[in-house]
C-alpha positions in Angstrom: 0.0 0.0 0.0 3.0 2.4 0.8 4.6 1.7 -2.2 1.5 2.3 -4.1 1.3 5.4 -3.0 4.5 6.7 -3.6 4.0 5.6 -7.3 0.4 7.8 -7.5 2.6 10.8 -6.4 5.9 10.5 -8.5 3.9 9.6 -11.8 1.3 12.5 -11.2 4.0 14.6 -10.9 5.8 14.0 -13.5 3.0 15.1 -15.9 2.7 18.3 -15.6 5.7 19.1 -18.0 3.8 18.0 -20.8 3.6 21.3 -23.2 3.4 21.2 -26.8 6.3 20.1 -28.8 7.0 17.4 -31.6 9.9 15.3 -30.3 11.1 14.0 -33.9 12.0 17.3 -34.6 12.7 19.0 -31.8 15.9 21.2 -31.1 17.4 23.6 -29.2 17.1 27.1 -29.4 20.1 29.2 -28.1 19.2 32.8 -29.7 18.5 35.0 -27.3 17.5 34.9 -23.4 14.7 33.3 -21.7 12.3 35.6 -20.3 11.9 35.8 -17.1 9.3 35.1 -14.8 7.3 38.3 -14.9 7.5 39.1 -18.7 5.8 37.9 -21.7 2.2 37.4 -19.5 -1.1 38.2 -20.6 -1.0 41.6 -20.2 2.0 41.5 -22.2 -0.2 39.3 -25.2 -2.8 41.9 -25.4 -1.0 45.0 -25.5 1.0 43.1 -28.6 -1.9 41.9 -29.8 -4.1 44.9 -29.5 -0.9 47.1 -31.8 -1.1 44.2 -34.6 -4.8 44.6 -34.7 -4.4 48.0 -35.7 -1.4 47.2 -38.4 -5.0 45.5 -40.3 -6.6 41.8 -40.3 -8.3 40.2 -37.6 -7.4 39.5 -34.4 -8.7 36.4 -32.9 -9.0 35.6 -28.8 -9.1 32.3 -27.9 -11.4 31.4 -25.4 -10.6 28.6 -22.2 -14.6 27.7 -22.5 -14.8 26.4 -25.4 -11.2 25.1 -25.5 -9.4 21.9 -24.8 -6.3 21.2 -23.8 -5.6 17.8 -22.2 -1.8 16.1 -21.1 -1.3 12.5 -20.8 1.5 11.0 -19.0 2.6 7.3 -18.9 3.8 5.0 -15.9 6.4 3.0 -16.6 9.3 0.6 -14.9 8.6 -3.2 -13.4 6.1 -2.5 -11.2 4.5 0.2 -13.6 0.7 -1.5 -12.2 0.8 -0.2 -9.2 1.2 3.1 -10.3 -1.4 5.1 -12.6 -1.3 7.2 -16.2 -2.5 10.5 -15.2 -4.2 13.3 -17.5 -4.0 17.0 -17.0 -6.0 19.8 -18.2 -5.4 23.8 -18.8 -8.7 25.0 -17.8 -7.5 29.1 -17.5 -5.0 30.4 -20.1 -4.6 33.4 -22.1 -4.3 32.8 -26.3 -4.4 35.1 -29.6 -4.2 34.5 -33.3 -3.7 37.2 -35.5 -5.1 37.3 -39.0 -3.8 39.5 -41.6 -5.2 40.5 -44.5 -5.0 38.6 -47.6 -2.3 36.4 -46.2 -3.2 34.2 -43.3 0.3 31.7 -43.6 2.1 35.0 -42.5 -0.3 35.3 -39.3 0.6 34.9 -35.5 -0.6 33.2 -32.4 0.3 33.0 -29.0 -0.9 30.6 -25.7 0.3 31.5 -22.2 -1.0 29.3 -19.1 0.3 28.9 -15.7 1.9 25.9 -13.9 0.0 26.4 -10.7 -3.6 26.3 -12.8 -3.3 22.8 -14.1 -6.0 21.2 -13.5 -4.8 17.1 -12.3 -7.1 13.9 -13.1 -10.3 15.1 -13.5 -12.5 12.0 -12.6 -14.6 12.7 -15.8 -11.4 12.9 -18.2 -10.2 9.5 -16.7 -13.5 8.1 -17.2 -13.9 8.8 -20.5 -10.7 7.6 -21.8 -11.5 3.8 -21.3 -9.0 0.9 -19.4 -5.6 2.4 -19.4 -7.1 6.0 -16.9 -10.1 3.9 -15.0 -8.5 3.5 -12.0 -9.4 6.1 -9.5 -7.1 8.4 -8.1 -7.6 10.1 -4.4 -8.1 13.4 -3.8 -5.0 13.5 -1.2 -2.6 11.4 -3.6 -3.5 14.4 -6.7 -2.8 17.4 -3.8 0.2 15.6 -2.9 1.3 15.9 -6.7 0.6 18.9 -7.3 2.6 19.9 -4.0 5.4 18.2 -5.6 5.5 19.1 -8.6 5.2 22.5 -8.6 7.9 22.2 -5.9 11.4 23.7 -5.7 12.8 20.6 -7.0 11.3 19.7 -9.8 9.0 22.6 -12.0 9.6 25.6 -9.7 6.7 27.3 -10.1 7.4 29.8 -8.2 10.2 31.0 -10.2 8.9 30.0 -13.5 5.2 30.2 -13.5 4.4 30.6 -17.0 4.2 27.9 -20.1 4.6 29.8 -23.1 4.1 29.0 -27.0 4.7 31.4 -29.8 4.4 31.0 -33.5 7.6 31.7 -35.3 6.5 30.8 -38.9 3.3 29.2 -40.7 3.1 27.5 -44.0 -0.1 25.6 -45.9 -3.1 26.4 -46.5 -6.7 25.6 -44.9 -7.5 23.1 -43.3 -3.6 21.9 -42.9 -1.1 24.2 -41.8 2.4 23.8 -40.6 3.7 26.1 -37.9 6.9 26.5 -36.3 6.5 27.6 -32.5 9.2 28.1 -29.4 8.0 26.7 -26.3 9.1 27.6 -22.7 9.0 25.5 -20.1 10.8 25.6 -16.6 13.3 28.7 -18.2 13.8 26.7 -21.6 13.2 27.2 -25.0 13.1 25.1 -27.9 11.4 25.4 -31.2 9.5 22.5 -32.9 7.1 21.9 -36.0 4.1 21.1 -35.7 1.0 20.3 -37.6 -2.3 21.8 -37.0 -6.0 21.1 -38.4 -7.6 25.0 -38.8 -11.2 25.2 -39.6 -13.8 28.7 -39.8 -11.4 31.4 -41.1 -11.8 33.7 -42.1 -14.8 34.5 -39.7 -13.7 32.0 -36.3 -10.7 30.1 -35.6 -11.0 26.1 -34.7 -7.7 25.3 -34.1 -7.0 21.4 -33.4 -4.1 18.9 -32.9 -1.6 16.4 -30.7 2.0 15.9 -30.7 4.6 14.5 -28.2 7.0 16.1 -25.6 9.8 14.5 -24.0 10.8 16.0 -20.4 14.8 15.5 -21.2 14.6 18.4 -23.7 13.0 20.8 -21.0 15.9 19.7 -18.6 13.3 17.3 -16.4 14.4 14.3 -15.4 11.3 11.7 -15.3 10.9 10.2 -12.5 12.5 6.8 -11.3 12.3 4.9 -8.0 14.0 2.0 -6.3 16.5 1.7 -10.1 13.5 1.9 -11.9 11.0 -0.3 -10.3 8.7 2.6 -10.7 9.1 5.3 -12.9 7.6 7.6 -15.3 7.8 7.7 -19.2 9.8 10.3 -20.9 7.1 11.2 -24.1 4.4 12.9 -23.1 1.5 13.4 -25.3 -0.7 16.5 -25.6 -4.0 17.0 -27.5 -5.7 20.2 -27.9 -8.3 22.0 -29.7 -8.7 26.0 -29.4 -11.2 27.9 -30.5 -11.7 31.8 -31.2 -13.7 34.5 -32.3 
């Protein structure tokens, strides 16, 4: 029972790095320097946002309501059944997409969210995603997670509160577009492809897709107990679908 325990809290906690990145083509990104904890917020998003809308097109904001953004992490190791996958949501972040005129593969978007708002296994997300997420996790064992993870010694919350994705570059043409992004995560950045499915412009914005990070490029070590009798899986995979008006 102790040890069963133990595995709820270090494979819940190793989830919440999961944020948006493609690990086949993943690779650092050494220009510049990370921001720090206090800049590039939301307040920062919609004063940039608000100064493209008047350069012309459309500025879209996404809205958390009518959004989804789920994170699925793995267990892993020899005794990897007594420990449990785990899902996290996003339920409170800040997003734009800018439009311009005439030339939406030249547009813009942003997504901000913070650590401390995750949301950790919903009992209504497990249930819906059959076998592998039916077993039930307690409400102590997901506060003791969260404790942890957003701990001095693993995500530091604190000091890095923010997630943060920004389009660098977007290519194809509706429904399928291509966009190169930089994530941050935990004071990191890397930039990544990814593919998104893009539906209602030029009047609403359905954004939609799901792609893999992998902690080791973020500088998080999963998790691994007793030489890795329990442990956590290093992909992560995240599936989202954003909408906007």
């Amino acid at each position: 029972m102790i040890l069963k325990r133990l595995a709820i809290m270090l494979l819940g906690a190793a989830a919440a790095a999961a944020l948006l990145s493609c690990s086949a083509t993943l690779r650092p990104s050494h220009t510049g320097t990370a921001p720090t904890a206090t800049s590039g917020g939301p307040a920062d998003l919609e004063a940039i946002y608000s100064e493209l809308g008047r350069t012309g097109g459309k500025v879209f904001t996404l809205a958390p309501k009518d959004s989804v953004v789920r994170i699925y992490a793995f267990r892993a190791g020899r005794a990897a059944r007594l420990g449990h996958n785990h899902v996290l949501s996003a339920p409170q972040f800040t997003g734009f997409f800018h439009l311009p005129t005439g030339a939406a593969a030249n547009g813009r978007f942003d997504l901000v969210f913070r650590l401390d708002q995750l949301e950790i296994d919903n009992p209504a997300y497990r249930s819906a995603l059959g076998a592998a997420f039916s077993s039930v996790v307690s409400p102590e064992a997901i506060e003791s997670t969260r404790e942890h993870l957003l701990g001095e010694n693993y995500l530091q919350a604190d000091r890095f509160p923010f997630v943060r994705i920004q389009s660098l570059q977007i290519s194809g043409e509706a429904p399928k577009f291509a966009a190169k992004v930089r994530v941050e995560i935990h004071g990191q950045q890397r930039e990544m492809w990814i593919a998104l499915d893009v539906e209602g412009l030029p009047d609403r914005l359905s954004v939609s897709g799901s792609f893999v990070l992998r902690q080791t490029d973020f500088g998080v070590q999963p998790y691994s107990l007793l030489g890795g009798l329990l442990s956590v899986q290093d992909e992560v995979v995240l599936d989202f679908k954003l909408a906007g008006a």
